[in-house]
FIKOL-482810 format. One record per residue (C-alpha): z, x, y; residue number from 1. Coordinates in nm, 3 decimals, m for minus. Layout:
<pts>
{up->Z, east->X, north->Y, n->NUM}
...
</pts>
This chain:
<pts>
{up->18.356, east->11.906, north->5.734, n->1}
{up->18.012, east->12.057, north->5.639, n->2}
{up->17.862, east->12.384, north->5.776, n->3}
{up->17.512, east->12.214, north->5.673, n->4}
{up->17.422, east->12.035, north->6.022, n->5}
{up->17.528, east->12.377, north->6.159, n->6}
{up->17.293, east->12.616, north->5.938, n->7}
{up->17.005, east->12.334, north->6.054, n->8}
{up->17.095, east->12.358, north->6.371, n->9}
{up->17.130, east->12.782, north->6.386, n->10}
{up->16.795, east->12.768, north->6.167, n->11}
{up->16.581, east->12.523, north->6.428, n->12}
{up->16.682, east->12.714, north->6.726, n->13}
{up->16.641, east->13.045, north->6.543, n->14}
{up->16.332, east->13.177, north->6.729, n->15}
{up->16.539, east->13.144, north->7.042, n->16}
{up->16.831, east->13.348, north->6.972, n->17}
{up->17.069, east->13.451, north->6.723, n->18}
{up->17.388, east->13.226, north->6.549, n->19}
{up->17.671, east->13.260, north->6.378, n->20}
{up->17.782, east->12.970, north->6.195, n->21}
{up->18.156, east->12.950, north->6.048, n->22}
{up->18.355, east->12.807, north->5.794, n->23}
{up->18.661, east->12.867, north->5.915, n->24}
{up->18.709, east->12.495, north->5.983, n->25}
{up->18.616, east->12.369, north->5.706, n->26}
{up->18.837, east->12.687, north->5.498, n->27}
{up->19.148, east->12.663, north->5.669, n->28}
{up->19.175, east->12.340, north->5.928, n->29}
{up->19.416, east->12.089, north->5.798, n->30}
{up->19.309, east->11.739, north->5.697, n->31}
{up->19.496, east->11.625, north->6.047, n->32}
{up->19.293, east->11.863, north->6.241, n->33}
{up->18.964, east->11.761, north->6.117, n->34}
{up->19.036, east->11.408, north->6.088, n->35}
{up->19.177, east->11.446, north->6.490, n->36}
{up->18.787, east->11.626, north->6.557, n->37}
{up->18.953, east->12.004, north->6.640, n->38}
{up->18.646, east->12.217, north->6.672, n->39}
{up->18.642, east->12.606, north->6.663, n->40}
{up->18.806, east->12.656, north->7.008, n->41}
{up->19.111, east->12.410, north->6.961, n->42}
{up->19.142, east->12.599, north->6.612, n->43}
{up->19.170, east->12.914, north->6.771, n->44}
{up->19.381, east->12.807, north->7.054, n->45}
{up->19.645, east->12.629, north->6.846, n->46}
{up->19.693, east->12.963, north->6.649, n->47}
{up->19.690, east->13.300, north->6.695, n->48}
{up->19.336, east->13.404, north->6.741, n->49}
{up->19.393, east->13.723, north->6.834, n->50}
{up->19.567, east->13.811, north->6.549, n->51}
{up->19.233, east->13.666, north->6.386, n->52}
{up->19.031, east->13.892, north->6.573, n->53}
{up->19.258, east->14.193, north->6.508, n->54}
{up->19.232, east->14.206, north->6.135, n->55}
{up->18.840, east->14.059, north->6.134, n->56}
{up->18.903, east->13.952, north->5.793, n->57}
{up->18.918, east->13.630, north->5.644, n->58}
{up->19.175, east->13.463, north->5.741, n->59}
{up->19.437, east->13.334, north->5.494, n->60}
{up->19.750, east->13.095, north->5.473, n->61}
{up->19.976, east->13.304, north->5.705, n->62}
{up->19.747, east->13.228, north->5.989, n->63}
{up->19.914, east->12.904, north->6.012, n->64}
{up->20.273, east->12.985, north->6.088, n->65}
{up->20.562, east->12.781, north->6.056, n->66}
{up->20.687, east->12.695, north->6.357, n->67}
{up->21.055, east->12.544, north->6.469, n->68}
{up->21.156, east->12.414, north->6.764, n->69}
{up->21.432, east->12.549, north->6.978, n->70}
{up->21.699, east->12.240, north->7.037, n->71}
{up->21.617, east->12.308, north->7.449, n->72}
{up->21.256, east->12.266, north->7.340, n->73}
{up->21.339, east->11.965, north->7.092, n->74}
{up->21.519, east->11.781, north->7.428, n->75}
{up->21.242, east->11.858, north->7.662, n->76}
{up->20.996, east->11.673, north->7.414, n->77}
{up->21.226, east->11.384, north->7.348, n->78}
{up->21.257, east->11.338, north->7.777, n->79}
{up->20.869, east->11.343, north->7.785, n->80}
{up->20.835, east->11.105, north->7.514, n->81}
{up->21.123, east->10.893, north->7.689, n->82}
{up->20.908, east->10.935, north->8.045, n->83}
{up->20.586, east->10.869, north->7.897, n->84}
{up->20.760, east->10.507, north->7.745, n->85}
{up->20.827, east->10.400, north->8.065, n->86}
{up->20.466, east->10.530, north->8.234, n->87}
{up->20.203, east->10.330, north->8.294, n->88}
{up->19.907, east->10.542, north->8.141, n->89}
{up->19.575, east->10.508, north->8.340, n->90}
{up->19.227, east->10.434, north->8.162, n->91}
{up->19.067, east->10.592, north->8.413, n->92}
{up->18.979, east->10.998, north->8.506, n->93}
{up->19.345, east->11.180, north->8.673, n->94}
{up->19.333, east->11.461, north->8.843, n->95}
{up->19.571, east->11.756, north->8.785, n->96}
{up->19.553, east->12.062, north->8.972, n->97}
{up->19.294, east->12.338, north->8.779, n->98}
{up->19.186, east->12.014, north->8.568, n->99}
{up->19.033, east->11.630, north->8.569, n->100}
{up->19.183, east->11.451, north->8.262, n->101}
{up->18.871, east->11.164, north->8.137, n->102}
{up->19.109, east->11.010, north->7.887, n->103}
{up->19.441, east->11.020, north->7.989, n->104}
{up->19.603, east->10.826, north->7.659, n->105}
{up->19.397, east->11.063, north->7.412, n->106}
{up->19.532, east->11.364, north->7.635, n->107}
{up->19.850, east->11.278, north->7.597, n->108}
{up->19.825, east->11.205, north->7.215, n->109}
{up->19.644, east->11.518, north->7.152, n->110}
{up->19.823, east->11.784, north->7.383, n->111}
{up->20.228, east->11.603, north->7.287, n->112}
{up->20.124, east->11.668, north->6.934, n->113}
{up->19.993, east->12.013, north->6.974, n->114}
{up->20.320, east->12.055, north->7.166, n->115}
{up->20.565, east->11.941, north->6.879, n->116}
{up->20.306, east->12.104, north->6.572, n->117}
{up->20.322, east->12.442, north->6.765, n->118}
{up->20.595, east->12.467, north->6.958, n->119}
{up->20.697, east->12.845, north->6.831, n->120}
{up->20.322, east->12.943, north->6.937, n->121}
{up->20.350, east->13.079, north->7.313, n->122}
{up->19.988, east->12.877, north->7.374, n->123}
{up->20.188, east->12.561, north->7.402, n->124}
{up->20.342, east->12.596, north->7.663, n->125}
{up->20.006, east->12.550, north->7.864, n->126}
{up->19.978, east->12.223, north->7.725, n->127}
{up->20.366, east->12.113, north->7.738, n->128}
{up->20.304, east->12.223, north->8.185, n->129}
{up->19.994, east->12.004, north->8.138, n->130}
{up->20.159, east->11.739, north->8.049, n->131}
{up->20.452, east->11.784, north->8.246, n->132}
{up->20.227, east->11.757, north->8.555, n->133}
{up->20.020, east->11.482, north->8.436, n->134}
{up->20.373, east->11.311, north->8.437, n->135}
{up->20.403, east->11.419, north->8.794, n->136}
{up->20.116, east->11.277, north->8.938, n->137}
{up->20.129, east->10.992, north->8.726, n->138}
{up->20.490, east->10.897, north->8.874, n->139}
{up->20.365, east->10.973, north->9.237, n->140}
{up->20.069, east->10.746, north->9.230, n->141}
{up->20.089, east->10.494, north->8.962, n->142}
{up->20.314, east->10.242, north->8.963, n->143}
{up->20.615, east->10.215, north->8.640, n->144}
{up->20.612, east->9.956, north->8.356, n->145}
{up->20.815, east->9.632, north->8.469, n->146}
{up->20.922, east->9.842, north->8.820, n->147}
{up->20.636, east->9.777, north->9.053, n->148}
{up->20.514, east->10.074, north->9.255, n->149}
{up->20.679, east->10.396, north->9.250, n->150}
</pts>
């Protein structure tokens, strides 16, 4: 990850306004996270960015906190994986509730990971309802592997 395209960017558009361009990414994202395309925002949501904007220093290693599922936790993810087996997942827009999910199989990927990588982060629990409903209205309206329609 390389700041460069950034600071060309910030630099072009300069007599328009003002930027900031950060390293953080590139300083403390892990090789998953960049390879996976996490951007400043996912970064931030993921962790604890308010601690991040508490200190306003850089931040270092323990911004990354080990996390550990709680066995309640641990069973709720292995049901949703076990659901999500037997769930026919669309390749087409779904709509949730608050949100309209473009690519259902990358949403899945992405948010089940962030579940299981973060699970002691409160954050994730957003993403673990997400995906909970996604299930719901999946079940509703799309029909099961090998079982027809639902």
């Amino acid at each position: 990850m390389d700041t460069k395209p950034g600071l060309k960017k910030a630099n072009d558009f300069s007599h328009i306004c003002n930027f900031t361009v950060s390293t953080l990414l590139q300083d403390k994202a892990t090789d998953l996270q960049k390879n996976k395309g996490y951007d400043i925002a996912d970064f931030l949501i993921l962790n604890n960015y308010k601690e991040y904007i508490a200190t306003k220093q850089s931040i270092n290693n323990t911004f990354l906190p080990e996390h550990t599922l709680s066995e309640n936790l641990e069973q709720e993810i292995k049901e949703i994986e076990s659901i999500l087996k037997s769930i026919v997942i669309p390749d087409h827009p779904v709509e949730l509730k608050y949100y309209i999910i473009q690519y259902p199989k990358n949403f899945i990927d992405q948010y089940l990971a962030a579940v299981k990588e973060f699970a002691g982060n409160p954050v994730f629990l957003k993403y673990l309802k997400m995906i909970q409903e996604f299930i719901q209205v999946i079940s509703n309206n799309y029909s099961l592997r090998g079982t027809g329609v639902c």
